[in-house]
C-alpha positions as CSV (number, residue, x, y, z in Angstrom):
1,X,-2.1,0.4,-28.3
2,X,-4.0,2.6,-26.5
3,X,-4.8,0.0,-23.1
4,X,-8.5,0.5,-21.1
5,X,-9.1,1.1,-18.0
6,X,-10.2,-1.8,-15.4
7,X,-10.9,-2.0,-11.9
8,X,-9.0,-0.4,-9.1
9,X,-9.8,-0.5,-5.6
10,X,-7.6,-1.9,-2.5
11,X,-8.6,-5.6,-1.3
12,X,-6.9,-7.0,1.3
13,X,-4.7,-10.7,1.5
14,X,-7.9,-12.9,1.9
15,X,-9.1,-11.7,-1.3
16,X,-5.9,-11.8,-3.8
17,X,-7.4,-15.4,-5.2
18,X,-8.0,-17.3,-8.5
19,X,-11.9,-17.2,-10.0
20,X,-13.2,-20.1,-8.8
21,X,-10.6,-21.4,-6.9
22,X,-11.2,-23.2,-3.8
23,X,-11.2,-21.3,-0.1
24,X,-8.4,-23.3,0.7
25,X,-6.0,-22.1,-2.1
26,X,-5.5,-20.0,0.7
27,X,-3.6,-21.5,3.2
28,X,0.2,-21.4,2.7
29,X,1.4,-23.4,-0.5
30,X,3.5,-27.0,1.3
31,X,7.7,-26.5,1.2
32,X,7.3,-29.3,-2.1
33,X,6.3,-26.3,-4.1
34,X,9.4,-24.4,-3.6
35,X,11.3,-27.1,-4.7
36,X,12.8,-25.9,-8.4
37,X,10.5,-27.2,-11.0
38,X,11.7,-28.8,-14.5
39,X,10.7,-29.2,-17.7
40,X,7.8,-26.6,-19.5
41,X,6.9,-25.8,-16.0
42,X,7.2,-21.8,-14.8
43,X,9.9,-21.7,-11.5
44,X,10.1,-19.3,-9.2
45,X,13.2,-17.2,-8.9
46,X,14.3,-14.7,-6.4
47,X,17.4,-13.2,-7.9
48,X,19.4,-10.3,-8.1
49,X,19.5,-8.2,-11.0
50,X,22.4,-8.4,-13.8
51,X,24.9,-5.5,-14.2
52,X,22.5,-3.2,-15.6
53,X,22.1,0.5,-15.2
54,X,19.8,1.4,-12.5
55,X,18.2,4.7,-12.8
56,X,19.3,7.9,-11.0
57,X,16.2,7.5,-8.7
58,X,17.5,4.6,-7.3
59,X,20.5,6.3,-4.6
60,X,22.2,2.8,-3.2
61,X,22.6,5.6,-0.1
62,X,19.3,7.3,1.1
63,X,19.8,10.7,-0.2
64,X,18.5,12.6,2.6
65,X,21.0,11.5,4.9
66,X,24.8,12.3,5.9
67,X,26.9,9.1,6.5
68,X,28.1,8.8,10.3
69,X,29.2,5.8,11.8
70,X,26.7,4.7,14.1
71,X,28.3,4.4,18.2
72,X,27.4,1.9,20.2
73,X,27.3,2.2,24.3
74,X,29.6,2.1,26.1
75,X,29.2,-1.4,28.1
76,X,31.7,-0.2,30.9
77,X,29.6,3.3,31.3
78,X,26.6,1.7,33.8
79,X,24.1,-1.6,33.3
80,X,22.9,-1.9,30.0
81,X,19.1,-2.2,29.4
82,X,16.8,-3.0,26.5
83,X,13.2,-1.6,27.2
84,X,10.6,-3.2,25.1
85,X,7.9,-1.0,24.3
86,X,4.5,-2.5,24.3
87,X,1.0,-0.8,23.2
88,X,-0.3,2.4,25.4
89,X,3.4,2.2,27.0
90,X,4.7,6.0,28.4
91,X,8.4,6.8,29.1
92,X,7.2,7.0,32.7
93,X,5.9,3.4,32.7
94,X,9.1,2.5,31.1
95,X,11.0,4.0,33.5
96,X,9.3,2.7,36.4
97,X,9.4,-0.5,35.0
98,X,13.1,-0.1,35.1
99,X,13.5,1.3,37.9
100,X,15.5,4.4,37.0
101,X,14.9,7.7,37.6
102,X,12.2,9.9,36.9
103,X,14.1,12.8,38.0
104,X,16.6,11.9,35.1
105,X,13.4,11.5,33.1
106,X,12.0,15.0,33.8
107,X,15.1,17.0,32.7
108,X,15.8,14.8,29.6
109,X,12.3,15.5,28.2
110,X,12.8,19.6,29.0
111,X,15.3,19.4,26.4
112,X,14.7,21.4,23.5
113,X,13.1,19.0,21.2
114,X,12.7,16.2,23.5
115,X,9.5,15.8,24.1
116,X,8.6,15.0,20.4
117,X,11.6,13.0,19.7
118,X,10.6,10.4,23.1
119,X,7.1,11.4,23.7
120,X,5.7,9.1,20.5
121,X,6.5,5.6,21.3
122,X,5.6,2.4,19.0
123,X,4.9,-0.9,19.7
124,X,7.3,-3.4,19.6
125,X,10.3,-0.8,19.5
126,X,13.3,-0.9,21.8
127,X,14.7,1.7,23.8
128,X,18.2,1.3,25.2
129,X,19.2,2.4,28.3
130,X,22.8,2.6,30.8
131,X,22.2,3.3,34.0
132,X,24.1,3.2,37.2
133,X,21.8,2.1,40.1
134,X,18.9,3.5,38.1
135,X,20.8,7.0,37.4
136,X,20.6,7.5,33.6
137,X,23.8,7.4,31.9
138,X,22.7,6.9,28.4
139,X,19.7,6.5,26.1
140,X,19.5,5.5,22.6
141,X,16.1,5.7,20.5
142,X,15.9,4.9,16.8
143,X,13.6,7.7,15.5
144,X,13.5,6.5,11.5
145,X,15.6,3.9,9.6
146,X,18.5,6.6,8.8
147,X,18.4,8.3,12.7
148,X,19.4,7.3,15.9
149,X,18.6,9.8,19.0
150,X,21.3,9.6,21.5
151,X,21.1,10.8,25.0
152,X,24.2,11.2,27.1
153,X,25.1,12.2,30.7
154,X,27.7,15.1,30.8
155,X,29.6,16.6,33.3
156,X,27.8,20.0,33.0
157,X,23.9,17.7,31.9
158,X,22.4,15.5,29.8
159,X,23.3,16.0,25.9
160,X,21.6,15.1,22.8
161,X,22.2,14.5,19.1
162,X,21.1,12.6,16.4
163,X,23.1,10.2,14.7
164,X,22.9,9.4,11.1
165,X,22.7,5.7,10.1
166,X,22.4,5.6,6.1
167,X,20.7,2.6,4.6
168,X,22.1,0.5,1.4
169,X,19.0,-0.3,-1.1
170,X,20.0,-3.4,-2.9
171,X,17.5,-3.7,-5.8
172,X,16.4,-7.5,-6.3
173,X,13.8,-9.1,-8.9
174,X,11.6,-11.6,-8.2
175,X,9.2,-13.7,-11.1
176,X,6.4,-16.7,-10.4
177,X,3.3,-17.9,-12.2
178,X,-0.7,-18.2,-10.5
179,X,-0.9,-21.4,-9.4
180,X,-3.7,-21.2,-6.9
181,X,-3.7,-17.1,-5.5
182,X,-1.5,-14.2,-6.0
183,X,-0.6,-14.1,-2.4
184,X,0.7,-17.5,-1.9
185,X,2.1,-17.8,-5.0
186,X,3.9,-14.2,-4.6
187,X,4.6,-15.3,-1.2
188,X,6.0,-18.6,-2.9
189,X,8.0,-16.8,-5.3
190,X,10.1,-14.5,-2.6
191,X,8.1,-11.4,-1.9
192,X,6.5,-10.1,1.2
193,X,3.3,-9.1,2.2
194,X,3.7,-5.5,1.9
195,X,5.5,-5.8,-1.7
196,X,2.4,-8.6,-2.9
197,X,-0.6,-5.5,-1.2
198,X,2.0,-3.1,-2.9
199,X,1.3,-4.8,-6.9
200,X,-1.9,-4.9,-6.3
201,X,-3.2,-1.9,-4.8
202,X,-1.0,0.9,-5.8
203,X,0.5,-0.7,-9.3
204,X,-1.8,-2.6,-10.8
205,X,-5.7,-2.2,-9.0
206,X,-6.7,0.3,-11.1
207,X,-6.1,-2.3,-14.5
208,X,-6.7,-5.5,-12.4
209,X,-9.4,-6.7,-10.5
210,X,-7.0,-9.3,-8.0
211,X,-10.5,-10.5,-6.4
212,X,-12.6,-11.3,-9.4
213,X,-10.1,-11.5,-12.5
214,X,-6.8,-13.3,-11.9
215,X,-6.7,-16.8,-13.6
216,X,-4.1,-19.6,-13.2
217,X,-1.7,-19.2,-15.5
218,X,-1.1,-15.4,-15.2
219,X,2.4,-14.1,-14.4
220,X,4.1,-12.0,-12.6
221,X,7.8,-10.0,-12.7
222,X,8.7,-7.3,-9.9
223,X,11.8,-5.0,-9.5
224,X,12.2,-3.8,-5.5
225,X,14.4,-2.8,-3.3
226,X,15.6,-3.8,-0.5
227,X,16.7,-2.2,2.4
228,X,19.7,-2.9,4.7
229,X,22.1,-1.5,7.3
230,X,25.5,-2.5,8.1
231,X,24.7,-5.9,6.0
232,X,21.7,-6.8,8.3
233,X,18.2,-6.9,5.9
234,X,15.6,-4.6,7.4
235,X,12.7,-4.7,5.1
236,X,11.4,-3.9,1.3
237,X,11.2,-0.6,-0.2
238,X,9.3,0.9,-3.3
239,X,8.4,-1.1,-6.2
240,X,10.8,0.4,-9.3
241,X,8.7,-1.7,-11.6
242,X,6.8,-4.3,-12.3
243,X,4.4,-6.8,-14.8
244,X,1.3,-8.7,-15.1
245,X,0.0,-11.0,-17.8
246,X,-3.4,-11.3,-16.9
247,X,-5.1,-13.9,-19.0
248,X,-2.7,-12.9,-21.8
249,X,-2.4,-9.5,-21.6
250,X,0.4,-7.6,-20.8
251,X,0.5,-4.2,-17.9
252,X,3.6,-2.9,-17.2
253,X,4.5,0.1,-14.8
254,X,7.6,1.7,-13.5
255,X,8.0,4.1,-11.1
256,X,9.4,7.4,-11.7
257,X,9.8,9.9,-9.2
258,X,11.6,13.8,-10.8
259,X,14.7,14.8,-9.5
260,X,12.4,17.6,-8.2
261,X,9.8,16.0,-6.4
262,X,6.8,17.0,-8.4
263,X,6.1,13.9,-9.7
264,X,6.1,10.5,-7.6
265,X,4.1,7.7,-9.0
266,X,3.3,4.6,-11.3
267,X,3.4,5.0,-15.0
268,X,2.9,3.0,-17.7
269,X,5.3,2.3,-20.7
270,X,3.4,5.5,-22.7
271,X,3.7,7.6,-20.3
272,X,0.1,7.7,-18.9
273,X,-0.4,7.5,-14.8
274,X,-1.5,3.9,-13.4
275,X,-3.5,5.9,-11.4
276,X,-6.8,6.7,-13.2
277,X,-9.4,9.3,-12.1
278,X,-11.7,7.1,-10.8
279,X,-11.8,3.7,-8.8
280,X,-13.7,0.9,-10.2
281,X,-15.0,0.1,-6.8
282,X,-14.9,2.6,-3.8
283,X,-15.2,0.0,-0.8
284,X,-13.4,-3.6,-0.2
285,X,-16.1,-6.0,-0.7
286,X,-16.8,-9.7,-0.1
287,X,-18.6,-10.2,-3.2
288,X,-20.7,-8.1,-6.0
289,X,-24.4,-9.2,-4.5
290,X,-26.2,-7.5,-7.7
291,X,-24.9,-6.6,-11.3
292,X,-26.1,-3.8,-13.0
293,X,-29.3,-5.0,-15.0
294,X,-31.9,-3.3,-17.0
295,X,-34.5,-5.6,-15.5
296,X,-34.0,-7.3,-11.7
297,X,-36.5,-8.3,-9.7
298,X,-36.2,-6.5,-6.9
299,X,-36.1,-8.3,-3.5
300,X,-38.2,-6.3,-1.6
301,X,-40.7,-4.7,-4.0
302,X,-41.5,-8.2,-6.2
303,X,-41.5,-6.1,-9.2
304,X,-39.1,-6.4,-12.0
305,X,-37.2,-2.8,-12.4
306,X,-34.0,-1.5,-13.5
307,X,-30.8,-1.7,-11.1
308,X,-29.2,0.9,-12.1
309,X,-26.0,0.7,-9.9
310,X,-23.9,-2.7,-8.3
311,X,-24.3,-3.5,-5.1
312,X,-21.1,-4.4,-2.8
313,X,-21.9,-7.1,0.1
314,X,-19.2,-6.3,2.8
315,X,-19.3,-5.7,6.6
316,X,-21.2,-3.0,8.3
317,X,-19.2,-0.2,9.0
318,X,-16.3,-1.0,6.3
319,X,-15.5,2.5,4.8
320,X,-16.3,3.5,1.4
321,X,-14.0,6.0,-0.4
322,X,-14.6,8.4,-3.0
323,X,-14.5,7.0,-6.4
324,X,-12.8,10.6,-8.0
325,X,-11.7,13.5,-7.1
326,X,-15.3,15.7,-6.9
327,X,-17.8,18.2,-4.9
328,X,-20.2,16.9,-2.3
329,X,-23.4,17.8,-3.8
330,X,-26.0,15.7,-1.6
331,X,-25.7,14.0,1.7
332,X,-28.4,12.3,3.8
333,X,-31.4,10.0,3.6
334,X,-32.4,9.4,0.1
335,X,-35.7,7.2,0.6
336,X,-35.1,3.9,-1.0
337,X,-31.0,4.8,-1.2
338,X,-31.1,4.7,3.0
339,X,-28.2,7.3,3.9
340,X,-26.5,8.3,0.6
341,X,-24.3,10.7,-0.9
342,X,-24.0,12.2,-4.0
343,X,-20.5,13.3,-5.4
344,X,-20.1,15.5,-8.2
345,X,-16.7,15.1,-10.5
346,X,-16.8,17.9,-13.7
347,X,-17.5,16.9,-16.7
348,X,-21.2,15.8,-16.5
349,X,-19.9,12.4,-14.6
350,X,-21.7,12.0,-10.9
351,X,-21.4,8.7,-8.6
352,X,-24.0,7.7,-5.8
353,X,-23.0,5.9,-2.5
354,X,-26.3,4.5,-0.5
355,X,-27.6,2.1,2.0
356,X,-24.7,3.8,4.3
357,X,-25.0,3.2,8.1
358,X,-22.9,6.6,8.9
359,X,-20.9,9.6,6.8
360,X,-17.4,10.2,7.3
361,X,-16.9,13.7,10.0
362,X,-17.0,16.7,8.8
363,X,-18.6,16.0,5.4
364,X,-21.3,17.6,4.1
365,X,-22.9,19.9,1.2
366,X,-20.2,21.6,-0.3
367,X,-17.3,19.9,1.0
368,X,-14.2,19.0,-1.5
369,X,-13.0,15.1,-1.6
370,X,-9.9,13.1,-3.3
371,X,-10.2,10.3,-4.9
372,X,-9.9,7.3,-1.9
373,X,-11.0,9.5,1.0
374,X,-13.3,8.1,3.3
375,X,-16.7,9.7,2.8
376,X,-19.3,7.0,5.0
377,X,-19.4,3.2,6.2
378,X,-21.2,0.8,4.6
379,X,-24.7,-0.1,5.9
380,X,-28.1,-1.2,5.2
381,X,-30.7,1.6,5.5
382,X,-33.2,2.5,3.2
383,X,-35.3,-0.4,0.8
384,X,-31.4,-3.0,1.3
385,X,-32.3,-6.5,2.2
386,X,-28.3,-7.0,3.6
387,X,-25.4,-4.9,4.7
388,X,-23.7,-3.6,1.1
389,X,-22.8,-0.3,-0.6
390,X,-24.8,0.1,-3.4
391,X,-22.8,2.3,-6.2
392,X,-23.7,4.1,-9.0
393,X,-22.2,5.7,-11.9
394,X,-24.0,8.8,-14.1
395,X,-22.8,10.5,-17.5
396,X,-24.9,14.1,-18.3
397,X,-27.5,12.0,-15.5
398,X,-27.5,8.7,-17.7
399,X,-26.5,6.0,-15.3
400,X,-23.6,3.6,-16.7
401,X,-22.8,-0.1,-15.4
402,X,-19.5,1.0,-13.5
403,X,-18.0,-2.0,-13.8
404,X,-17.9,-1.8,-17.6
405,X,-17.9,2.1,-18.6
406,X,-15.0,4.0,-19.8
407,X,-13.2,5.4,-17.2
408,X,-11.2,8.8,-17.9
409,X,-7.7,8.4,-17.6
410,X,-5.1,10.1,-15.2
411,X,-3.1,13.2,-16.4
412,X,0.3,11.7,-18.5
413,X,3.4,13.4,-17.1
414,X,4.1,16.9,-18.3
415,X,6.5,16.8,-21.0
416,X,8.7,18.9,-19.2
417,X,9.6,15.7,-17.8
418,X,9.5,13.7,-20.3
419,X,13.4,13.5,-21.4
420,X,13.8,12.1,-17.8
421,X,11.0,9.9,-17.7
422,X,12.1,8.3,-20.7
423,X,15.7,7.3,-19.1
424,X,14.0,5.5,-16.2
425,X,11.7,3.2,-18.5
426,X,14.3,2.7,-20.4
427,X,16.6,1.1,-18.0
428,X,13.8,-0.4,-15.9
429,X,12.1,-2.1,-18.9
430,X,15.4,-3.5,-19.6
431,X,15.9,-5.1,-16.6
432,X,11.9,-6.6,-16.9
433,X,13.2,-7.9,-20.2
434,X,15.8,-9.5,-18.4
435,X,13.9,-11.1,-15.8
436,X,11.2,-12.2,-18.4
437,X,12.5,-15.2,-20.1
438,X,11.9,-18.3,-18.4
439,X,14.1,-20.2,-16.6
440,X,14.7,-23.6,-15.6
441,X,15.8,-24.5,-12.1
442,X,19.2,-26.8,-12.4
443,X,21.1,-28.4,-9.4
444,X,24.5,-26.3,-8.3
């Protein structure tokens, strides 16, 4: 059964609620509700998978590294130093925190290589350093989760390599019920922030509209990985698949990614992309401040007219993306629109963007856009009463209430990957199967 289309756009935490649910559904859910529940009742189980097949896209090594054991300093080589790095830190601030050498400093970073490998430094990472009365002996830098940068003194200078630190993804699956939000109930059920934004952005926000739609009683099931190194858990990794019954109906992804590279994405049982060709709504919003209506009295004007669009209430300046993939074809101030834009797709299908307080750089007549580039901010020029985006959707120059139309779906993957498609789902569903089934907490 052929499944439509539904909103897509990316909301953050505060909005991943239940219609109608109270504002405080949002603090976090009391330790009693993580207690195993009996009975008819839905638990919450964070489990790892049975012995079944994972898919070939699934390396328990990350493939694009060689195994090496990772060395450690050398505690009898100098001092040992851990250099917290904190936001606008430099290496010379660090160093003259620590009071080593900036000589030592200057001919590390002449290295070939050396400057990019130090140079870009992140909050909250840690730099180790031996010294002997401030003279560098070594430096260590974690540059990604599989590479360590290591810096040693040598007789003849200062030499560098990088070490490589292989990561093991254990794959874990993780069910729950709505109770009172997706993101305390997710949270509830085992999964992290990033995996809970993951589901519904990138997975699911182009069937599922988290902000508006979800209803207690709706359930969720996610396969994920997680990602370790020498036994020590270090954070999640991608979704491999996942489901949602949203007041009773069923979506289920997986992710598929070709032993070539081509093709990287969520896809649904069928075949077709997750990812449709147009978002349902381009900009995060608070709340939809006007439907689409044939006859409104408009707020300024007193007179009862067509609104021919929906109007997003959110924050000045939040950024609106493009809806599709499309052409500029008219940027600026549109009289009653304010600052607008008008983006053109193919196919006779055109979207409007107004009441803008800015336009993204760079942008203007002509220009090419991808779907979910930012294109302007949202504002309140023009005939607008309040800050909001107001969008609108045209067929062959008929406006359409894009919160109900038809939207086009995404390209299905080219059957020359089908064959290999079609061994991932197959084990992935299976292991959604598994996970499916209620079950009932018990005592050990």
């Amino acid at each position: 059964m052929k499944i439509d289309s539904r909103a897509k756009r990316t909301i953050s935490i505060r909005e991943l609620r239940v219609v109608g649910s109270d504002r405080r559904s949002f603090h976090w859910l009391s330790a009693a509700f993580l207690l195993p529940l009996v009975g008819g009742l839905v638990a919450y189980n964070l489990m790892p998978l049975p012995a079944v097949k994972l898919p070939t896209q699934t390396p328990l090594v990350a493939d694009s590294v060689v195994a090496q054991p990772e060395q450690k300093l050398n505690q009898q080589a100098g001092e040992v130093t851990e250099i917290r790095v904190t936001r606008n830190d430099t290496l010379e601030r660090l160093f003259r925190r620590a009071r080593l050498s900036l000589d030592d400093l200057a001919v590390v970073r002449d290295l070939p290589g050396m400057r990019d490998s130090l140079d870009a430094l992140k909050p909250d990472e840690t730099i180790t350093i031996a010294h002997n009365d401030g003279s560098l002996l070594k430096l260590t830098r974690r540059l990604s989760d599989t590479e360590l940068l290591e810096v040693t003194r040598e007789p003849q200078g200062f030499a560098t390599k990088v070490l490589a630190t292989p990561l093991e993804m254990r794959v874990t699956a993780t069910r729950g019920a709505i109770e009172s939000s997706l993101f305390n109930d997710a949270r509830a059920a085992g999964l992290s922030s990033g995996i809970i934004m993951r589901l519904a952005n990138d997975v699911f926000g182009w069937d599922i509209d988290f902000a508006l739609e979800i209803q207690t009683g709706d359930q969720f099931g996610v396969i994920y990985e997680q990602k370790y190194r020498d036994s020590e858990y270090l954070g999640d990794g991608r979704i491999l698949a996942a489901e949602f019954v949203n007041n009773g109906r069923m979506y289920r992804a997986v992710h598929f990614r070709s032993a070539d590279g081509v093709i990287d994405d969520y896809f649904a049982p069928n075949g077709n992309s997750m990812r449709k060709q147009f978002l349902r709504a381009p900009v995060d919003f608070k709340y939809v401040s006007s439907n689409f209506s044939l006859r409104r009295l408009h707020p300024i004007l007193n007179v009862v007219r067509a609104h021919q669009g929906v109007d997003y209430s959110a924050p000045i300046g939040t950024p609106v993306k493009a809806a599709g993939d499309g052409r500029v074809s008219q940027i600026g101030a549109q009289g009653g629109y304010g600052n607008a834009i008008v983006l053109e797709h193919g196919g006779g299908i055109s979207t409007l963007y107004g009441h803008l307080s800015n336009f993204a750089k760079n942008l203007r007549s002509g220009v090419h856009v991808k779907q979910g580039d930012v294109i302007g901010f949202v504002g309140s020029t023009g005939a607008a009463t309040g800050a909001h985006l107001h969008y609108e959707y045209r067929i062959n120059g008929v406006h359409k209430n894009p919160r109900s139309v038809g939207l086009p779906d995404a390209q299905p993957i080219p059957s020359l990957y089908v064959p290999e498609f079609e061994e991932v789902k197959t084990s992935l569903i299976a292991q959604l199967d598994v996970i499916k089934a209620p079950r009932v907490a018990t005592r050990p």
